[in-house]
C-alpha positions as CSV (number, residue, x, y, z in Angstrom):
1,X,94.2,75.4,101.9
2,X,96.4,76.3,98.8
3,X,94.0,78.0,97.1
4,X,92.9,80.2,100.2
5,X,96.9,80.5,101.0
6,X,97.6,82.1,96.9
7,X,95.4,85.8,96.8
8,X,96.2,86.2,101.0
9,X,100.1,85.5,100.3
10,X,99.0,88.3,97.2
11,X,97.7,90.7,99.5
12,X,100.2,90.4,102.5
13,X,103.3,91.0,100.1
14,X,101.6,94.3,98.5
15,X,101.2,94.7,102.5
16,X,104.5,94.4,103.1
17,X,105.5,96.1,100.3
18,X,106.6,94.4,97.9
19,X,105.1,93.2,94.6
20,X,102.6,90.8,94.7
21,X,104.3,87.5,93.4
22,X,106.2,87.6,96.7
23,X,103.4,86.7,98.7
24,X,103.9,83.4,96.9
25,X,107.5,82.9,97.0
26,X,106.9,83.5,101.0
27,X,104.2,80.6,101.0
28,X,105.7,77.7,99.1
29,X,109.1,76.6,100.1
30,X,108.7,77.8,103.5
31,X,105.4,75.7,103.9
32,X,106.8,72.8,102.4
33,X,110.1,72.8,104.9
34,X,108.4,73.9,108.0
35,X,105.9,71.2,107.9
36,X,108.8,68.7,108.4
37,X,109.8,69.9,112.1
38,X,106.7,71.6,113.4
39,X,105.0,70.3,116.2
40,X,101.3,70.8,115.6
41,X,99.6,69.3,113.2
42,X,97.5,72.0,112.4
43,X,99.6,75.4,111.7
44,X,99.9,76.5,107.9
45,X,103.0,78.6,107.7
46,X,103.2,81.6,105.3
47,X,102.7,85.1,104.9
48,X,100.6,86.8,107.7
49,X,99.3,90.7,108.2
50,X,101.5,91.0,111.5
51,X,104.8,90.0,110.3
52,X,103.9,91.8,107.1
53,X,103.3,95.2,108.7
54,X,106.4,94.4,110.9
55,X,108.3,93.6,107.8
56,X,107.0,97.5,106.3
57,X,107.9,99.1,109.2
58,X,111.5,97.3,109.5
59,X,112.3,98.3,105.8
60,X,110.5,102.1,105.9
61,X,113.8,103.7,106.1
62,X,115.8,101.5,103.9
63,X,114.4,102.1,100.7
64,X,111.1,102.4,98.6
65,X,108.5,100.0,98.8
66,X,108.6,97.4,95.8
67,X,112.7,98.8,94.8
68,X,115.2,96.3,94.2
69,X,117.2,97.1,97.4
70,X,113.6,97.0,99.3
71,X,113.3,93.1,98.0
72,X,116.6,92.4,98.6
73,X,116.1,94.0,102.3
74,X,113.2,92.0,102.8
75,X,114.8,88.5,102.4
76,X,118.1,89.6,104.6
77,X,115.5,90.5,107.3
78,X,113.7,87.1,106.6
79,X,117.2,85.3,106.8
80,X,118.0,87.3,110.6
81,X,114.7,86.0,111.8
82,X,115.4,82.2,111.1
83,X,118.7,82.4,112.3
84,X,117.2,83.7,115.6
85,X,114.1,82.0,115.7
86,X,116.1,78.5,114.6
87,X,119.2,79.4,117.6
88,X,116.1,79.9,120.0
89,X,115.3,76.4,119.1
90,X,118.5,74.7,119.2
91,X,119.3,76.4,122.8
92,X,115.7,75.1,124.2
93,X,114.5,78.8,124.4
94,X,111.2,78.3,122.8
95,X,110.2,79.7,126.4
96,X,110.7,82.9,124.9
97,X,107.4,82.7,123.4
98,X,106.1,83.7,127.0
99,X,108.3,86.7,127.3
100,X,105.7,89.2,126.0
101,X,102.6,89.1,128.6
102,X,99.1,89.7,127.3
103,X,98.4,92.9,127.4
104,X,101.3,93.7,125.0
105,X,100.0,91.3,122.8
106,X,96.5,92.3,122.9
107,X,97.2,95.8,123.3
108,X,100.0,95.4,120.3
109,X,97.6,93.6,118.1
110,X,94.7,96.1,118.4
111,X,96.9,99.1,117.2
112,X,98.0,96.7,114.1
113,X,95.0,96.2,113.3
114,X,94.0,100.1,112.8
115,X,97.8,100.4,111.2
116,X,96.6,97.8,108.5
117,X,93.1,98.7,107.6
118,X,94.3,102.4,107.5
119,X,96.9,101.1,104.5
120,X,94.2,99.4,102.8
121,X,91.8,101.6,102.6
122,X,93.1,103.8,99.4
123,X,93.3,100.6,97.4
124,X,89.5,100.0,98.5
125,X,88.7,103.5,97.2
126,X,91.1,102.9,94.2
127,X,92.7,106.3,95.6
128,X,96.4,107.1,95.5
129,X,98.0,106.3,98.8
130,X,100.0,109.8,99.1
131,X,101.5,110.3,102.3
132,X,102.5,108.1,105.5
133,X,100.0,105.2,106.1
134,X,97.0,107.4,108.7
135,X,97.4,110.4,106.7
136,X,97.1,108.5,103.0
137,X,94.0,106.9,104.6
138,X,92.7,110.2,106.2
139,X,93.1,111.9,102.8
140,X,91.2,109.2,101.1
141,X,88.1,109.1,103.1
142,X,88.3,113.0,103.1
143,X,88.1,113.3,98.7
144,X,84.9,111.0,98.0
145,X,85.0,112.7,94.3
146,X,88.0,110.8,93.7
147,X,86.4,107.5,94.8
148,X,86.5,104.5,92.0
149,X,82.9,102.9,92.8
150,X,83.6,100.2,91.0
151,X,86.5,99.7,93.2
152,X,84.1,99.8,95.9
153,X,81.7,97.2,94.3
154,X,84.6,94.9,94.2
155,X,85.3,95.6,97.7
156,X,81.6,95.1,99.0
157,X,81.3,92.2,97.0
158,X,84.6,90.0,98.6
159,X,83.1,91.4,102.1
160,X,80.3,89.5,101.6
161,X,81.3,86.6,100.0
162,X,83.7,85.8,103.3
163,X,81.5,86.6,105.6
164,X,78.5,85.8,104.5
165,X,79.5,82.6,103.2
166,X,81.1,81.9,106.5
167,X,78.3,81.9,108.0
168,X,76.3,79.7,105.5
169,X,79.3,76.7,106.0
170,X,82.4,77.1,108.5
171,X,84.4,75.6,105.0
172,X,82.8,77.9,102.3
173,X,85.8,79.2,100.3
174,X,84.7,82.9,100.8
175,X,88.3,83.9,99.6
176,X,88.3,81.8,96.4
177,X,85.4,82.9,95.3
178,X,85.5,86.6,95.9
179,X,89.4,85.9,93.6
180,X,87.4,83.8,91.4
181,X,84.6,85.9,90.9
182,X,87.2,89.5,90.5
183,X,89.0,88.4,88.2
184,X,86.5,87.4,85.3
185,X,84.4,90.2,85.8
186,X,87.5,92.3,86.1
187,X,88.9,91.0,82.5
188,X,85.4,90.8,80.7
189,X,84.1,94.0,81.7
190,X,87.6,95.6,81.0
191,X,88.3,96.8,84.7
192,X,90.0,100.0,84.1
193,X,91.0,100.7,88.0
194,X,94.2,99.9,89.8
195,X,94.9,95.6,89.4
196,X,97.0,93.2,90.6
197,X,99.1,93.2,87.8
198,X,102.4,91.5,85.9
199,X,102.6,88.4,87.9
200,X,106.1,86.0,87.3
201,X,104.8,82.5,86.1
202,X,108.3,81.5,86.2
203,X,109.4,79.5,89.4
204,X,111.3,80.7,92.6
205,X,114.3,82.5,91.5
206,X,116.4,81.2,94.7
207,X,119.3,83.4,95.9
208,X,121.8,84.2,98.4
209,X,122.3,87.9,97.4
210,X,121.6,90.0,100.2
211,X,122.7,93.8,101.5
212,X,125.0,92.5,104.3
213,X,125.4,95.8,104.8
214,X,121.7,96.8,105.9
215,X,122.1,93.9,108.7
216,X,123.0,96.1,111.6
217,X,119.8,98.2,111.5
218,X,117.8,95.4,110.7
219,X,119.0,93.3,114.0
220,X,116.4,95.1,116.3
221,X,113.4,94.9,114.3
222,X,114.4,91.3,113.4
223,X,114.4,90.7,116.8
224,X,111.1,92.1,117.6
225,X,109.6,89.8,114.5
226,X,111.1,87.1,115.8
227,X,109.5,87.4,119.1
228,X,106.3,89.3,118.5
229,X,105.7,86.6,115.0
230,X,106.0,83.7,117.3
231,X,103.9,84.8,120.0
232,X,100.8,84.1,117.1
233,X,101.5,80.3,115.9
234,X,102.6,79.6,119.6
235,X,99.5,80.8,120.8
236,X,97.4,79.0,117.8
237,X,99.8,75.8,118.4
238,X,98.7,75.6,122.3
239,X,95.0,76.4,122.0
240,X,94.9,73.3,119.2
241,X,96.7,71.5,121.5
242,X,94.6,71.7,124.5
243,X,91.4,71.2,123.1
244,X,92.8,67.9,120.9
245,X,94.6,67.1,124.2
246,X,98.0,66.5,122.0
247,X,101.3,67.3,123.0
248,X,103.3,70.7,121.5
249,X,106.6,71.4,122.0
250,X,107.6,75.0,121.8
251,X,111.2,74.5,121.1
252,X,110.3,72.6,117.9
253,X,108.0,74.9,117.2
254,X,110.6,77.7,116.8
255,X,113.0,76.0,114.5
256,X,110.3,75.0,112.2
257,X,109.4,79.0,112.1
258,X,113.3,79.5,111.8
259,X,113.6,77.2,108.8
260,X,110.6,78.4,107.8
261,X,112.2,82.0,107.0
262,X,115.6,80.9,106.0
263,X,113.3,79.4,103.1
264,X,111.5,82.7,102.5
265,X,115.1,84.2,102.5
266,X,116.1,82.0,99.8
267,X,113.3,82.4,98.0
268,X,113.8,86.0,98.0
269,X,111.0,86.6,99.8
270,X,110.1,88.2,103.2
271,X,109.6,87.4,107.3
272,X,106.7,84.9,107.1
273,X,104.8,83.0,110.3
274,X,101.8,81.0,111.7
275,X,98.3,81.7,109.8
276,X,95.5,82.1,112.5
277,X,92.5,81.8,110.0
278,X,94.5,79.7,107.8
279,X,95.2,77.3,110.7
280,X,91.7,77.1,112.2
281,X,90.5,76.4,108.8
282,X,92.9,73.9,108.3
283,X,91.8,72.1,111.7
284,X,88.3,72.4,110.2
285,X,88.7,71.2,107.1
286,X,90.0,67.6,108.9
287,X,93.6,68.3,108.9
288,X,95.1,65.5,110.8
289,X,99.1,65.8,110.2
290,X,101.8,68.2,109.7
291,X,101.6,66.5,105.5
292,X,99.0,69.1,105.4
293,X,101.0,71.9,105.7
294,X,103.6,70.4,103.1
295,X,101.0,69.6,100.9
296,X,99.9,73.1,100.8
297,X,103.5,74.6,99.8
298,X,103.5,71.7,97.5
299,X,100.7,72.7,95.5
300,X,101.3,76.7,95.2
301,X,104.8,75.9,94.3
302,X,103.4,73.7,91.4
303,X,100.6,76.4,90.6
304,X,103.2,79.5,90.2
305,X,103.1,79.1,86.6
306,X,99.7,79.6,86.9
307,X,99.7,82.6,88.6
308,X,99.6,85.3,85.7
309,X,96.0,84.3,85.3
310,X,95.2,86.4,88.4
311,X,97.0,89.7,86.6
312,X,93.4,91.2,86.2
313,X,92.5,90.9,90.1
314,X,91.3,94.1,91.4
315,X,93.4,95.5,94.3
316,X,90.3,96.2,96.1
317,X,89.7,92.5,96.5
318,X,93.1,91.7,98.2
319,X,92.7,94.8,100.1
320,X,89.1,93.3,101.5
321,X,91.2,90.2,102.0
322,X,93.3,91.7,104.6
323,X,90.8,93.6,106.4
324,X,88.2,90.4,107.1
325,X,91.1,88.5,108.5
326,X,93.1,91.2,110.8
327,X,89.5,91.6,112.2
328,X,89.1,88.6,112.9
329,X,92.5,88.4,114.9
330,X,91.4,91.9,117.2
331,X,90.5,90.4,120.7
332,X,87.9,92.5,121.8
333,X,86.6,90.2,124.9
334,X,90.2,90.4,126.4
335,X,90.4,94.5,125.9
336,X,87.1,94.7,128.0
337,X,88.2,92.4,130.5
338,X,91.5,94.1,130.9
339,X,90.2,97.6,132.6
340,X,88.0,95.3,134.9
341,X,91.1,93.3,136.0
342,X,93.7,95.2,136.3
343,X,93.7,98.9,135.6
344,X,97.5,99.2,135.3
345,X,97.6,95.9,132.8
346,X,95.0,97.8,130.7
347,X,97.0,100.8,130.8
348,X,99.5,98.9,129.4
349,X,97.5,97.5,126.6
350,X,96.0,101.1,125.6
351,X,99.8,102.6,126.0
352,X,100.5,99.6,123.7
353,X,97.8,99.9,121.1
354,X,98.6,104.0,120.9
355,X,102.4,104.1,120.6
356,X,101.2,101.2,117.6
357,X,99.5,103.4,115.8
358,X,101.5,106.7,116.6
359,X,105.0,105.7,115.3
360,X,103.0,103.9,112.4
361,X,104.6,102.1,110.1
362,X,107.3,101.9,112.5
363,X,105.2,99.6,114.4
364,X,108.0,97.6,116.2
365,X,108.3,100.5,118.3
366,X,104.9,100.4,119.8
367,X,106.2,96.9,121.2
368,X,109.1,98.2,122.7
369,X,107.0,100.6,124.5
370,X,104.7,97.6,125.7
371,X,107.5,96.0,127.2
372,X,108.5,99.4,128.9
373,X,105.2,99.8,130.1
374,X,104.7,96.4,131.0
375,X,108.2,96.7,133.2
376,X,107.2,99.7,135.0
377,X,103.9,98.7,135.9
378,X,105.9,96.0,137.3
379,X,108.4,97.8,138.9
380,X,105.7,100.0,140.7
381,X,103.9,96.9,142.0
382,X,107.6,95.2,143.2
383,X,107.6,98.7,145.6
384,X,104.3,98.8,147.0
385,X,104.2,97.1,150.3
386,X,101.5,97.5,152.7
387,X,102.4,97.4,156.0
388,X,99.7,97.7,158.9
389,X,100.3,97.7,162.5
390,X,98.0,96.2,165.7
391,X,98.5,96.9,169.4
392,X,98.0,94.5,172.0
393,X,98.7,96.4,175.3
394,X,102.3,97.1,174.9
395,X,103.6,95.3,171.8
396,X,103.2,96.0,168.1
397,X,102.8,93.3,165.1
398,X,103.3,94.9,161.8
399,X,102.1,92.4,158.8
400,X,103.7,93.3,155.5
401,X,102.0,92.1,152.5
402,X,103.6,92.1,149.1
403,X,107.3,91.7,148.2
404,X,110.2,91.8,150.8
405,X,113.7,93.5,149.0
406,X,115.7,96.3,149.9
407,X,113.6,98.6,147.9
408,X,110.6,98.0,150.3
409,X,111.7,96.8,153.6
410,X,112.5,100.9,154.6
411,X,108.5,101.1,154.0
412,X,108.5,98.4,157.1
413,X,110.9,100.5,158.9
414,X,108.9,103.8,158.7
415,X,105.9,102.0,159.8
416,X,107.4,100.7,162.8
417,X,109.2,104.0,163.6
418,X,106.3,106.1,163.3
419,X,104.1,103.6,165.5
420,X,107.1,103.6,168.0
421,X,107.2,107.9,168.1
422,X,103.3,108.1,169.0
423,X,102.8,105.2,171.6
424,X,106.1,105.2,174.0
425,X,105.0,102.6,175.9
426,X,105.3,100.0,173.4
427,X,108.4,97.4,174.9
428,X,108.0,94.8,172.4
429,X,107.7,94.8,168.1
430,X,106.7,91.9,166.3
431,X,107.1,91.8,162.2
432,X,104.9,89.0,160.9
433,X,105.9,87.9,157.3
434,X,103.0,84.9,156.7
435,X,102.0,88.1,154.5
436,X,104.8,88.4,152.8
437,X,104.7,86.8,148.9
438,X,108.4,86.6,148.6
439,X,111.3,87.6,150.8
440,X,114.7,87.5,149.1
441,X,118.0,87.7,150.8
442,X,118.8,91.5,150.2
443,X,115.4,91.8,151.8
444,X,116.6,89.7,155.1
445,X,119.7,91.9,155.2
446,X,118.0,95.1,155.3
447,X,115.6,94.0,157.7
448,X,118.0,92.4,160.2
449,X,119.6,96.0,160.2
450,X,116.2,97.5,161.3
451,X,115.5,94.8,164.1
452,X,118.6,96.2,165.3
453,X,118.2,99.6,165.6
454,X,114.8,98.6,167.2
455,X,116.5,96.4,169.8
456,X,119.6,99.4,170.2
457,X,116.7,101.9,171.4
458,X,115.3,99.3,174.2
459,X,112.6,97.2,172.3
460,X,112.2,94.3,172.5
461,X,112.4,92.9,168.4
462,X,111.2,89.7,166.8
463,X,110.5,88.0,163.6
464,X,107.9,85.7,162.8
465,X,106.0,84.1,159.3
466,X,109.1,83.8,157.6
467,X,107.5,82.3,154.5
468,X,108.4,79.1,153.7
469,X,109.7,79.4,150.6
470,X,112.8,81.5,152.1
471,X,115.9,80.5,151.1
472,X,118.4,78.9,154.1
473,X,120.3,82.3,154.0
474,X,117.2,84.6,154.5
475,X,116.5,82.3,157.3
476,X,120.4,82.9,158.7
477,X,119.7,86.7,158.6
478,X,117.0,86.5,161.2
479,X,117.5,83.7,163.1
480,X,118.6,85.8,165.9
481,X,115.1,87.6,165.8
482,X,112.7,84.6,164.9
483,X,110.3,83.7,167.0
484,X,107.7,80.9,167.0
């Protein structure tokens, strides 16, 4: 696992934009502490291409990608999202791994995913990445006469070593090799495009020096990494669960990711997470403790002095890297089925995967539109009620379906009204509720007041279905009117 774990940790620091070395910082410490409170056995801890890309777009207006400040930035936003994700823990609010519903999530990770292979694609063409992230990799497909094609050879080559090789064995160490591989050719041949590298073969310089004074901006887009970065190992953590049929425990889940990224702070690093493909692989590979996960951080913080041997790693590679495995974590199944069951859910999910890639890198914002969307759509369904009438001889039964509050209930009232101004000789209204999904107690009020203006103009008014589930003050509301 450590020696898939070293060239991704490479590839998601240069993702998140900061120098290389980073990636490893983020993967150590914080893999050897989380391992001690997490709750599934399975999940490796470290850098991953969401929380990376979140991390760019959280730091985009602070300062320069790989500046002082920037790394300094980096940690202080990895030290806010521990503090939340670890306070979340304490206070039992690993629920809050729910909060975001599907299509945000699916909708969110499928705009990602064109974010992040948009930023790698001048470091596959070995082009420079002028510009914001779509137009850099708009202007690099556009100028094939400044392509490196060696750069592209390396980039073909790591393709097919991870997925090819996948497909030979489930555990053939695509990555390795493809690292392997890059950077002997790379140094015999005398590689002359864009490389990994100076790499620090020193340990982890720890530290508690951060820009206090960047924390105020940073709070929001902490906030979203803390959420949004936990909705992946939760997700990983439950499906391992329920097909080992072991028990997972959300709450302990979220302080392991908050110590988790207190340790990245301190290690200067940035926001880190749970590894989908380094988790399933783990699983595969016959992981059957959390020791694996410690043993993992173990070994890449004994191998950093090591690390200046990948200097002469082609960019290309960790760019390929990234690519294989955000594809991997695109959910195309669930975007089908989205438009087939639920057209205002997958309107969600395509406002979602849009707003992603429009306020690119700022890509936090594209989940706070989700959640907009996702609470509008809501919203409109809370005040939609359908309400339709039946005569028998001179007494009407109106059956409303869908959710009784003050919002809606006039929709029952304009129903009944409009009924009672067509057929005068109707002496006797019924409102059945068995339809009704919920009834709350702003909901009995209002409709109370309508049985009595139907009973004030000579009608005869009643209420019956009350569901069961009313409260015993909804039920005091209508008592007067209930029938059996």
């Amino acid at each position: 696992m450590a020696l898939v774990a070293i060239p991704q940790s490479l590839a998601y620091a240069e993702l998140a934009g900061l120098p290389a070395q980073y990636g490893l910082y983020a993967t150590a410490l914080p893999s050897l502490l989380a391992a001690l409170f997490v709750s599934s056995r399975y999940l490796q801890t470290g850098p991953v291409a969401l929380t990376a890309l979140l991390t760019l777009g959280a730091l985009s207006g602070v300062a320069e990608p790989g500046e002082a400040n920037y790394i300094q930035s980096a940690a202080l936003l990895a030290l806010l999202v521990g503090l939340m994700r670890l306070l979340f823990g304490v206070l039992r609010m690993g629920r809050v791994a729910y909060v975001l519903s599907e299509p945000v999530v699916t909708g969110f990770t499928a705009g990602a995913a064109v974010v992040i292979i948009a930023s790698q694609l001048p470091k596959i063409f070995d082009v420079d990445p002028d510009g914001e992230v779509l137009a850099a990799a708009g202007r690099a497909l556009a100028r094939p006469g400044e392509w490196n094609w060696v750069a592209i050879a390396f980039a073909a080559g790591t393709a097919a070593l991870m997925i090819g090789g996948r497909r030979m064995h489930r555990l053939f160490p695509g990555v390795l090799v493809a690292v392997i591989v890059g950077v002997i050719v790379a140094g015999s041949a005398g590689y002359g495009g864009s490389k990994v590298g100076d790499l620090n073969g020193g340990f982890i310089p720890l530290t508690l020096d951060f820009p206090w004074s960047e924390a105020p901006g940073l709070l929001l887009p902490a906030a979203v990494i803390a959420l949004v970065g936990f909705a992946e190992p939760a997700a990983i953590a439950r499906t391992f669960a329920a097909a080992d049929r072991l028990p997972w425990n959300a709450n302990r889940e979220m302080v392991s990711q908050g110590v988790a990224n207190l340790a990245a702070a301190v290690s200067g690093a940035f926001p880190v997470g749970g590894s989908f493909s380094r988790s399933s692989l783990n699983r595969e590979a016959g992981a059957t403790s959390a020791w694996s996960g410690a043993i993992t951080g173990a070994f890449v913080l004994a191998v950093l002095p090591l690390v200046t041997l990948l200097e002469d790693l082609p960019t290309a590679v960790l760019a390929v890297i990234v690519i294989v495995v955000v594809l991997r974590l695109v959910d195309v199944k669930e975007m089908a089925r989205l438009p087939r069951g639920s057209f205002p859910q997958a309107l969600v999910g395509a406002g979602t995967t849009f707003a992603t890639i429009g306020f690119a890198p700022r890509v936090e914002r594209g989940v706070l539109v989700g959640i907009g969307l996702a609470i509008a759509v809501h919203l409109y369904r809370e005040m939609q009620v359908i309400t339709p009438g039946e005569r028998n001889h001179d007494t009407l039964t109106v059956r409303p379906k869908g959710v009784m509050w003050f919002a809606t209930v006039p929709q029952v009232e304009r129903s009944v009204r409009e009924e009672l101004a067509s057929e005068h000789n109707i002496t006797s209204v019924v409102v059945d509720l068995s339809g009704v999904g919920r009834l709350d107690y702003s909901g009995a009020v209002a409709l109370r007041r309508i049985m009595e203006r139907v009973s004030a103009g000579g009608v005869t008014a009643s209420v019956t279905g009350i569901p069961p589930s009313a409260s015993g003050a909804v039920r005091a509301e209508l008592q007067h009117y209930e029938s059996s």
